[in-house]
N, C-alpha and C positions, 0 to 999 in steps of 0.2 A: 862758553857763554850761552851757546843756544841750549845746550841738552841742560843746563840750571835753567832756563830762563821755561823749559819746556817741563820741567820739573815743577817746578809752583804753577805753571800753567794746568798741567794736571791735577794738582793737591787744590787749585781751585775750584776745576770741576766736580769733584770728590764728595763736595759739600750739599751740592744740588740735586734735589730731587728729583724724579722720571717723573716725566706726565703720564696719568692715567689713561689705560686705552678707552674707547669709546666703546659702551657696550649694546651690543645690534640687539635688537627689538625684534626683530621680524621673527627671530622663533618661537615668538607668543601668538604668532598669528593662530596659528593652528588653535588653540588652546580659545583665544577669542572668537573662534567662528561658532565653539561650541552652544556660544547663547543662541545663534539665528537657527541653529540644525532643530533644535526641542518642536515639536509640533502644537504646542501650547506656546509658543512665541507674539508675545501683540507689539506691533512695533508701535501704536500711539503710545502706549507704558511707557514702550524703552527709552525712547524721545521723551517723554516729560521725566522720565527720572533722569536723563544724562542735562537735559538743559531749563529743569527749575530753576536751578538760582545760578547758573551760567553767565558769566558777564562775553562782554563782545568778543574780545581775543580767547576767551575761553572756547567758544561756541567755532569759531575760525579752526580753534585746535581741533575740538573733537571733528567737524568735516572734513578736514583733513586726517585723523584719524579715520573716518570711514570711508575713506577715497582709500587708505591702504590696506582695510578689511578689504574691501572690494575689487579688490584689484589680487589680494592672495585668494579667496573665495573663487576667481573667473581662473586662476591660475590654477587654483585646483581643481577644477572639475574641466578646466581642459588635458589637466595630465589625465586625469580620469578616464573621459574620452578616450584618447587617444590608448591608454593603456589596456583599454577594452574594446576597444570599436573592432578593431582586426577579429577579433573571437566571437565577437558577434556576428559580424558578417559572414565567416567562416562557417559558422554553426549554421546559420537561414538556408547558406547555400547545402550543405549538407543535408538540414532539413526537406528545403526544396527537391533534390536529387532524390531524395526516398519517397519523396510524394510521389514523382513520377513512377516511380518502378513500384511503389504498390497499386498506381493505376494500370502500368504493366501487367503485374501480375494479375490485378482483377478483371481486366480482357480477356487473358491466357485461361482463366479460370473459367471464366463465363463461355468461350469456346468450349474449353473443357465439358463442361456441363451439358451442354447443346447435345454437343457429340456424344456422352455418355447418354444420355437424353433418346436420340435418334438411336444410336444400338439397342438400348433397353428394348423401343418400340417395336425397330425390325424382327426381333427375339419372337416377341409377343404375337407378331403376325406369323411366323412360320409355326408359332405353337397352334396355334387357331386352325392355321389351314393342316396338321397333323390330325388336330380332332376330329374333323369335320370335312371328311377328301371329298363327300360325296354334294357338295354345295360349289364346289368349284365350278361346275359347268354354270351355274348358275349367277354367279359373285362372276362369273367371265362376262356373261351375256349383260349382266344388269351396266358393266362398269363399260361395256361397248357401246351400250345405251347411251350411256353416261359424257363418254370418251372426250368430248370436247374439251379442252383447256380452260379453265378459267382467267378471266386478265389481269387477276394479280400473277398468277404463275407466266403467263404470256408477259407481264412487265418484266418479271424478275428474270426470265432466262434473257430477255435482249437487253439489260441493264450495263451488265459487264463492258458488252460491247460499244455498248451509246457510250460510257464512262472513256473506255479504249479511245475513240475518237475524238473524245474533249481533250483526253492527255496529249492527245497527239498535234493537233491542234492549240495546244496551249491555250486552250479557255479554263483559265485558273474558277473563276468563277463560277461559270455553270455546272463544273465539276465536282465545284463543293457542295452547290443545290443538290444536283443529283446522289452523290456520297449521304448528305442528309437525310433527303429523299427515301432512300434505298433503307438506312438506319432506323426510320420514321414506320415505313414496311414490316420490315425483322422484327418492331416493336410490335406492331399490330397483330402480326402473325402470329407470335407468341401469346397475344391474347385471345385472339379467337380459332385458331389453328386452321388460317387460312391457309396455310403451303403444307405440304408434307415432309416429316423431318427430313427430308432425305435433301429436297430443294433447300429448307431452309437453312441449311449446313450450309450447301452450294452457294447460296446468296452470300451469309454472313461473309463465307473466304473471297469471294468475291469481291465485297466490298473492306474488308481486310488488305488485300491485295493493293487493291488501286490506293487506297490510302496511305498506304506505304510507298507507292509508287510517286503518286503525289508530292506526299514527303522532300523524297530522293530528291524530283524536279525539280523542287521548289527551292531545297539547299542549296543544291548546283547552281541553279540561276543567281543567287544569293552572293556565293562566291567569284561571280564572273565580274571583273575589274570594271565590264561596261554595263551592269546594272545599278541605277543609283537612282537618288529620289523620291517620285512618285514609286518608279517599277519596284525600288526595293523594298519599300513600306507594302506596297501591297505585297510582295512574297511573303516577307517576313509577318504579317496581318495574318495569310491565307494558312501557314503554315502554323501557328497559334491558334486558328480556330480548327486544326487537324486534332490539336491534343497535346503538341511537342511544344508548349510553352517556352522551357528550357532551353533546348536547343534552337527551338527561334531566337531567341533573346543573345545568347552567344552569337548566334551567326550574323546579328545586327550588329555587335555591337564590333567584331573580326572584318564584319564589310569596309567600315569605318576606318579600322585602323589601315587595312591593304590600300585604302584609297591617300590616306593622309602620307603613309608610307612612300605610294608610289610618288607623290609629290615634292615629297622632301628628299628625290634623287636629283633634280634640278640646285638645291641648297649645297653649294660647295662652300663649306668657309674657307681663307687662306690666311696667310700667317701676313698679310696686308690688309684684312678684312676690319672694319669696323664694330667692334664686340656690340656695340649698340643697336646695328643696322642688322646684326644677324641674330640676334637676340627677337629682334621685334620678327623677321619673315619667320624665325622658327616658334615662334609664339605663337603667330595669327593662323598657320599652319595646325600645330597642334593643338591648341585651343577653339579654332575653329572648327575641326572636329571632334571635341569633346562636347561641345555647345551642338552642333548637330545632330548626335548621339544622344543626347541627354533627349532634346526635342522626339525624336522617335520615339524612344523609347518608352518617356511618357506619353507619349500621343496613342500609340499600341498597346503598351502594356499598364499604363496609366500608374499607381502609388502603390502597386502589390511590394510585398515587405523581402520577397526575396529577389525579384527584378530589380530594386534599385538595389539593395544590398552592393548584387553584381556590377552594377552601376558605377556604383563610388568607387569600389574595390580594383573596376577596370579604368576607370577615369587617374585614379589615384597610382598605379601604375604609369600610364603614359606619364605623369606629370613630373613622377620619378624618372621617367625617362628622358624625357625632354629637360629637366636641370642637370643631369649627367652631360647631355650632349650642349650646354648652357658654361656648364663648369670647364669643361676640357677644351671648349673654342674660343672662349670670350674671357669665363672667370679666372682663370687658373695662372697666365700671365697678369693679368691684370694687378690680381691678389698677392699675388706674389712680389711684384713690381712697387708694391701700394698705392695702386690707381683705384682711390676709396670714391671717387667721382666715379669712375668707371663701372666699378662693381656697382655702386648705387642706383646706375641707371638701368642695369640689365636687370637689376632686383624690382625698379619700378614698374619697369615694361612688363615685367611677369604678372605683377600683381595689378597691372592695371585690366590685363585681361582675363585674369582670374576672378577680380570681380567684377565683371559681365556676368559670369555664368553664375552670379548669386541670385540674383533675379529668377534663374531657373532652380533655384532650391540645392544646387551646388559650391560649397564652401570649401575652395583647393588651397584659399589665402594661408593658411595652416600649414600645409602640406611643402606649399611654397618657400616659406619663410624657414621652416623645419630643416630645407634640405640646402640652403642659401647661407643659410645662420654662418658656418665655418670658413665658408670662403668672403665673407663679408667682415667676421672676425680677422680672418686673416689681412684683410686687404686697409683694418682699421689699425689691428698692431703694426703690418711695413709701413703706414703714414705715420705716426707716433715715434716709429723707430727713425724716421727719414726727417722728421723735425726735429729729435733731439740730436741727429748725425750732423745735422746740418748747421743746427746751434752752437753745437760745439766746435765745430771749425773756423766759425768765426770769432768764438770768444778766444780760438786761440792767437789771433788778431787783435783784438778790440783793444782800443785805445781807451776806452772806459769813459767817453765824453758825451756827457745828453748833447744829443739833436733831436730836432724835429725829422718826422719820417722824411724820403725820400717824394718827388710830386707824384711819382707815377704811384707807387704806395698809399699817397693820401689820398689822390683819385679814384683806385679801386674798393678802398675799403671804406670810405665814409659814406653817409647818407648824408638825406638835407637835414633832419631832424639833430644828429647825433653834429654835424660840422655846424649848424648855425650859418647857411654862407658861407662856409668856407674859410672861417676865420682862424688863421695860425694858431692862437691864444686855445682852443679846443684840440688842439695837436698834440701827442702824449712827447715827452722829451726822456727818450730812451737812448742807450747806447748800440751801437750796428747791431752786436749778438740779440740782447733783446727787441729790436727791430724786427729782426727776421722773424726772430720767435711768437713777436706777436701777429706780424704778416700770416706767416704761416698757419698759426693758430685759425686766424679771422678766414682765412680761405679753405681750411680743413672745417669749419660749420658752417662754410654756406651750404650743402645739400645735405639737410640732416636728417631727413623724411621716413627712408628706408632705418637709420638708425631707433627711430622711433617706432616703428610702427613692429620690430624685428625686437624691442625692448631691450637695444643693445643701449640703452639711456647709460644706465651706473655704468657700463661697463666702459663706456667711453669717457665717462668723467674719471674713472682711477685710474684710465690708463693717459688722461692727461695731469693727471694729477702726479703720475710719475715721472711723466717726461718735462714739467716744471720741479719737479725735488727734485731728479739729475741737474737743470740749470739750476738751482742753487748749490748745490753741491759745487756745481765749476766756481762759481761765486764766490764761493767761502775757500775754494783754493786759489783762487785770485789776491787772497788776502795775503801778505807778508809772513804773517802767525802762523799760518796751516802749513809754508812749505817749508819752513823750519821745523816743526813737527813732523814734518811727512806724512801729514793725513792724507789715510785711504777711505775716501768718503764711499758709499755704497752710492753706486749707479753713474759715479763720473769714471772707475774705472783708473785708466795710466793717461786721461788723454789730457793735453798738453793745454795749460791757461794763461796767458799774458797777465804778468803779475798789476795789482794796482798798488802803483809807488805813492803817492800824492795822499793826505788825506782825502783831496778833491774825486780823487777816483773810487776811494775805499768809501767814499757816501754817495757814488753815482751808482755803486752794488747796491745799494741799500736803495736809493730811489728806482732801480728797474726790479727790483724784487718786490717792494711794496706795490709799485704803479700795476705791475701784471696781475698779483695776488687782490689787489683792493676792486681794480676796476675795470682792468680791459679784456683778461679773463671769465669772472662772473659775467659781465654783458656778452660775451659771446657764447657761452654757456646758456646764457637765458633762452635761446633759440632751442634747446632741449627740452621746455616746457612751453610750447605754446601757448597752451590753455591760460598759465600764468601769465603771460606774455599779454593776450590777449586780453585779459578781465583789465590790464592796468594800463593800454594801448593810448586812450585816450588821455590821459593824467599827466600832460604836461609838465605838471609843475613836478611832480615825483621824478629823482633819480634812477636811472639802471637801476641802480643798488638797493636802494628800498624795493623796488619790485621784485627781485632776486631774492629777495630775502624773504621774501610768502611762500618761497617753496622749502621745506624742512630740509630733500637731501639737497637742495645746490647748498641750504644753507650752512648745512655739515662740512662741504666740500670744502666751503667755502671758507670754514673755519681748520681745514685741516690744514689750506695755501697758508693762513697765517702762522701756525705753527710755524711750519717750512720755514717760515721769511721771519720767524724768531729765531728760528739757530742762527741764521745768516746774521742776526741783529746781535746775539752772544758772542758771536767770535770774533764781532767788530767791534764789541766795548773790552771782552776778556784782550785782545791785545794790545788794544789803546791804554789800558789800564796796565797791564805787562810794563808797557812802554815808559810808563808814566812814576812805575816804581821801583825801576828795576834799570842798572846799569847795564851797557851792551857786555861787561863781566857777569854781572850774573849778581851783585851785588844792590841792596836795596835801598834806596832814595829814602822810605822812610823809616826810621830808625829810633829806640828809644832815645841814643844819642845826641838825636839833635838837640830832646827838650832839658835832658839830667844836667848835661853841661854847661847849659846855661846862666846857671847860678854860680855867683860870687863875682859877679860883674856888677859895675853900677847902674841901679835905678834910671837915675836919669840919663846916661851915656846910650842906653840904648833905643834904636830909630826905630819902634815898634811898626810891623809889618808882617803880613803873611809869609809862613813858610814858602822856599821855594817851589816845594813838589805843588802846594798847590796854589801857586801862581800860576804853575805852569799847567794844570787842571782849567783854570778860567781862562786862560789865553787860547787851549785847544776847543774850549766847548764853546768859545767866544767864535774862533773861527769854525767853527762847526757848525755855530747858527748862523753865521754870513752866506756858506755855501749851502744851506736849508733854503733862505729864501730865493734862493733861485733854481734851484733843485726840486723841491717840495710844494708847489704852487698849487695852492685848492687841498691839499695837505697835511697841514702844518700841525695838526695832530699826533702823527707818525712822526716829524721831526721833535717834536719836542718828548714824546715818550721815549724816543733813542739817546738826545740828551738827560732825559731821566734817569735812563739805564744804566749810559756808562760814571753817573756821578754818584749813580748809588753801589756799582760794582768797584770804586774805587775806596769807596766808605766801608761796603762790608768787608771789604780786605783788610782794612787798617783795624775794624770789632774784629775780625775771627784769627788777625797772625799773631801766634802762640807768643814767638819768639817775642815780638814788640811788646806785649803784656808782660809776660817774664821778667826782661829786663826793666818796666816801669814798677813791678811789685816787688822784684827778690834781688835788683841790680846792686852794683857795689855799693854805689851811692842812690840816695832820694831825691826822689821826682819833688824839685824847689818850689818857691813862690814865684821865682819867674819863668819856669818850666813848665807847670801851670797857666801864669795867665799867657803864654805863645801857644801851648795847646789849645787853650780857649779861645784866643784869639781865632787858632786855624779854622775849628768846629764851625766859629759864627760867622766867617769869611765864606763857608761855605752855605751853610745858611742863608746868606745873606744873597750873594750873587743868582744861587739858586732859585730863589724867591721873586728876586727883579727878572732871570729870564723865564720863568714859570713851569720850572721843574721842579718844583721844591714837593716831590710828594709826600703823602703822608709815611711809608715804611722809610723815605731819607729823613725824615723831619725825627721819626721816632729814635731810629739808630744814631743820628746825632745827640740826640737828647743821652741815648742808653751808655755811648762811647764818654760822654761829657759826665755824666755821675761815677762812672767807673772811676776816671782818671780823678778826680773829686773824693772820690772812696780811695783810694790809695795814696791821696795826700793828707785823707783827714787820719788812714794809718799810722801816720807819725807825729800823732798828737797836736797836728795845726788844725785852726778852721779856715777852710776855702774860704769862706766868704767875707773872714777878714785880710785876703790879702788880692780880690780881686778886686776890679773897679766896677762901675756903675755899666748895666748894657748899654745905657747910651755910648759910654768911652767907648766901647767894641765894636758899634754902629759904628760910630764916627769915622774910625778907622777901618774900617772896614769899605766904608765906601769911598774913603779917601784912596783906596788901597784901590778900587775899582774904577776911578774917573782916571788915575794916573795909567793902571795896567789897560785903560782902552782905549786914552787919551780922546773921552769923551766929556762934555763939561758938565757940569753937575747938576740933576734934577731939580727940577721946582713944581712944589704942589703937588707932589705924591706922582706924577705922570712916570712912565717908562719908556724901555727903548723901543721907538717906533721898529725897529726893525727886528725884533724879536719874532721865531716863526709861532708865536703863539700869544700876539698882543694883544688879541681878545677876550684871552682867558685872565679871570681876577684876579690878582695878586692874595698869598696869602702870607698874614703876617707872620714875624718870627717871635716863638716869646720863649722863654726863659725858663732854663729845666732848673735854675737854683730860685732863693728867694734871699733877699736882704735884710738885714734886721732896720736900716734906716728908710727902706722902702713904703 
């Protein structure tokens, strides 16, 4: 019984088409950016060519088309950056480091020179005093004359020593005056040869010496855990105006770290510690000395290109280092665990202090977000994973009966705007599983901030957008059909469904599958697009759902839950329709048989009436709209396309089964005059009922018409005319809706009016008219 019955269930599906994937756009960005790269680009042009004859939703489109230029545009040239920033800095510094050493060597040289200089001399004066020996007494007496010092040579020999005394002393400053001083001399000397090379050697090393010496002090002091502040700026100052740029700049920015260092030996996290609490001391910590650093740095060394280089390079370092020690105390269980609040707050706290230091022309937001991204992934897949675990436990429970949520549930999740007061009637009527699932959902976007700002936007719409197709998947094994099939849906896996017996329960699947997909989803979702959110804040009168829908990807998403909540809707009409045609043998309800045999009975003996299969069709979709209005409320759209669906999946069964054809075209005996008008009959029974509950669409309106000329076409094969042996539509009307007050035992219309309790008695009736035509018509 079941593996026939799962047999035509398949040869059913066989028929239908694959929906087309959705094809991504975003790999023409690249190709679109090439219009703004041209250096001949004028953007008034571009604007009057894209919005000359531009209507309003057109003009909406394109700004939104260049919200996602702009947005792939900032994306590339941040990979850019970052794909070159390191190699640039690397280079400066490198470049930097050779500046120094061929000022090095231009010292080394310039001594050199001196020295070579003063030898040359000394040569020249022993040559002199060779030629001319008998002038010595002479050149002795005169320079005895002479003998007195002059006070540049009197400054220069006691310089050394005054210098000795300031080092010693630790008068950074006057040290340097006189180091100056002393330079200022050597220069002079050189210009008018006021010392003699022999002194001016003596000086230079002299003042070589101490400078170096200086240096040394200066560094050391630099390194001492208890110099900070004022003292260190001024070392690190004194030490830059020695020459040693470089290594001033390094040992600023080493002081900093030893001090932050020493600090964060107090910072013990424990496996009781609050990831948040230790998050913010180790942030204020090392950010506070990155922000400190920065200030010197420029304060000293002000926007030189290889000073900040170093800058960023060592900034950007700690901050690698401080999310390491971020990830392994606070992140790592957290993420693990899928504490996505958790994670979210240590990612906030980072970046809240990260951009402090933008104001000082430091941007770590990057750096931050870069190195967070995967444990914030992570800690958004284990919540995902923890709501579909947790969904599914309970549907393997669920009674399958709308309620209103729980109080404590409607309290924490409604606002005033979205409850009106607090009024039940605003209350979504779900079953527990989907309860929780929408709970959950509404409390997995309240802290969406970090996911935004870390552009884990889509990633977090597909990956809820899976852990809703796994709850439909349980859904649709919920069904009676699927576990007779044994379907192994992708993403429910083996785990266990409480079947829904009741038609009542197999359209409360369908009402928590629509209600999530239509509306309680997309508005919690909308909190992914503020911007959105915002522009339409004001607009009372507008639905969630209209404001949802100004954004292109919720609006994709949006349409991708419906798909979803279509299969769920296929396998609820494919088995009702199973049901409906088909014996628990395997054998089929509708049969040429019924109508061939009808003939050679009498005319008038027989009590004209719809077949039973589809009596039994209007009696299920009858109660099918009963539990719509009470299921379906605000709606009733959704209820009556499902009533659509399954009256048009029982119709094209009866056009596409071979067998039923065959035997009306090529059976032993022909399809009679009164085989015929009960076929007919049936068509306009259908027609007909469809019409009053306002399903009647146009592809059931057409395929009845197409089923109606076939069976017409195969009776006019035997040389009759149909339309002399059927009666008038009215006669078919008649009975037809005789056929409908008795099968609902409701009493019979007046004045064209309908059933008020129809989930769709808003919508206009349309009429039924007649695929044949009459000759007395």
């Amino acid at each position: 019984m079941a593996s026939t019955k799962s047999s035509r269930s398949r040869a059913a599906q066989s028929g239908a088409s694959a929906k087309g994937n959705v094809k991504d756009g975003g790999a023409k960005f690249e190709e679109n950016l090439n219009v703004f790269k041209s250096d001949n680009f004028d953007a008034d042009a571009f604007v009057q060519s894209k919005c000359q004859s531009l209507s309003e939703k057109e003009i909406r489109q394109l700004c939104s088309y260049l919200v996602d230029l702009k947005r792939a545009s900032a994306e590339e040239m941040r990979r850019s950056v970052y794909a070159n920033y390191t190699a640039f800095i690397r280079t400066s510094k490198e470049i930097s480091d050779l500046e120094g050493e061929l000022s090095s060597m231009r010292n080394l040289l310039s001594t050199q020179a001196t020295l070579v200089h003063s030898l040359a001399e000394g040569v020249h004066i022993d040559s002199l005093s060779d030629i001319a020996p008998g002038s010595s007494a002479t050149t002795s007496l005169s320079n005895n004359e002479v003998g007195e010092p002059s006070d540049v040579e009197k400054w220069s020999t006691e310089l050394p020593d005054f210098i000795d005394v300031l080092l010693a002393e630790r008068r950074i400053d006057e040290a340097l005056d006189r180091l100056d001083e002393g330079d200022s001399v050597v220069a002079e000397a050189k210009a008018k040869n006021t010392l003699t090379p022999v002194m001016l050697l003596s000086l230079q090393t002299a003042i070589i010496e101490r400078r170096q010496r200086l240096a040394d002090q200066l560094a050391e002091a630099a390194c001492q855990p208890s110099t900070r502040g004022a003292e260190l700026r001024a070392a690190i100052s004194a030490l830059k105006k020695l020459g040693d740029g470089p290594r001033a700049h390094s040992l600023l920015l080493n002081a900093h770290f030893q001090r932050y260092q020493y600090n964060m030996q107090s910072l013990r996290p424990s496996s009781t510690s609050y990831g948040g609490a230790y998050t913010a001391a180790l942030s204020q910590l090392v950010f506070s000395a990155i922000a400190q650093a920065t200030s010197d740095s420029l304060a000293i060394f002000g926007q030189e290109t290889a000073y900040t280089s170093e800058l960023v390079m060592w900034a950007t370092k700690q901050t690698e280092a401080f999310a390491l020690l971020v990830k392994r105390h606070a992140l790592a269980s957290s993420a693990a665990a899928g504490g996505l609040r958790s994670a979210a707050e240590c990612v906030q706290i980072a970046l809240g202090h990260c951009s402090l230091l933008e104001a000082r022309g430091l941007a770590l937001c990057p750096v931050v977000l870069r190195l967070f991204r995967p444990s914030v992934e992570q800690a958004l897949d284990a919540n995902l994973k923890r709501i579909e675990e947790s969904t599914a436990a309970l549907a393997a429970a669920d009674n399958w009966e709308l309620t209103y949520p729980p109080a404590s549930v409607r309290l924490a999740g409604r606002t005033g705007a979205a409850t009106g007061g607090g009024s039940m009637a605003n209350q979504p009527k779900l079953s527990s599983s989907a309860h929780r699932f929408n709970s959950m959902v509404q409390e997995f976007f309240e802290d969406v901030g970090p996911l935004l700002s870390m552009q884990l936007g889509s990633r977090t719409l597909d990956g809820l957008f899976q852990v809703f197709n796994s709850y439909v998947n349980m859904l649709i094994k919920a069904l009676p059909s699927a576990m007779e099939e044994e379907a192994d849906f992708e993403g429910s896996g083996n785990k266990v469904v409480r079947l829904a017996e009741t038609e009542a329960q197999q359209i409360a699947l369908l009402a928590n599958a629509s209600l999530l997909s239509d509306e309680l989803l997309p508005r919690a979702a909308m909190k992914l697009s503020p911007s959105s959110q915002a522009s339409y804040k004001d607009d009372s009168r507008r639905r969630p759902m209209d404001r949802q829908n100004r954004n292109p990807e919720q609006r994709e998403w949006k349409r991708r839950l419906v798909n979803s909540v279509d299969r769920l809707k296929d396998s609820f009409c494919r088995q009702h329709a199973l049901d409906l045609i088909f014996t628990e043998e395997g054998d089929s309800y509708l049969t040429a048989e019924t109508y061939i045999h009808m003939d050679g009975r009498n005319m008038d003996e027989i009590d004209w009436f719809p077949s039973p299969i589809f009596q039994e069709l209007y009696a299920k979709l009858n109660r099918m709209a009963g539990f719509a209005v009470d299921m379906f409320v605000g709606r009733e759209r959704f209820a009556t396309l499902l009533l659509m669906r399954l009256t048009e999946t029982v119709i094209l069964w009866l056009s596409e089964d071979q067998t039923f054809w065959e035997d009306i075209e090529e059976g032993p005996k022909p399809l009679g005059p009164i085989g015929l008008q009960q076929f007919y009959l049936d068509m306009k029974f259908v027609m007909c009922f469809a019409s009053q509950g306002r399903y009647l669409s146009r592809n059931l309106h057409r395929t009845v018409n197409d089923i109606i000329s076939k069976a017409m076409a195969v009776f006019s094969a035997s040389g009759l005319d149909p339309n002399s042996v059927l009666p008038e539509d009215d006669w078919f009307n008649e009975i037809c809706q005789d056929a409908i007050e008795r099968l609902s035992g409701k009493p019979k219309m007046t004045n064209g009016e309908r059933d008020p309790n129809s989930p769709t008695a808003s919508v206009s009736a349309q009429s039924i008219s007649s695929n044949r035509s009459h000759g007395s018509s």
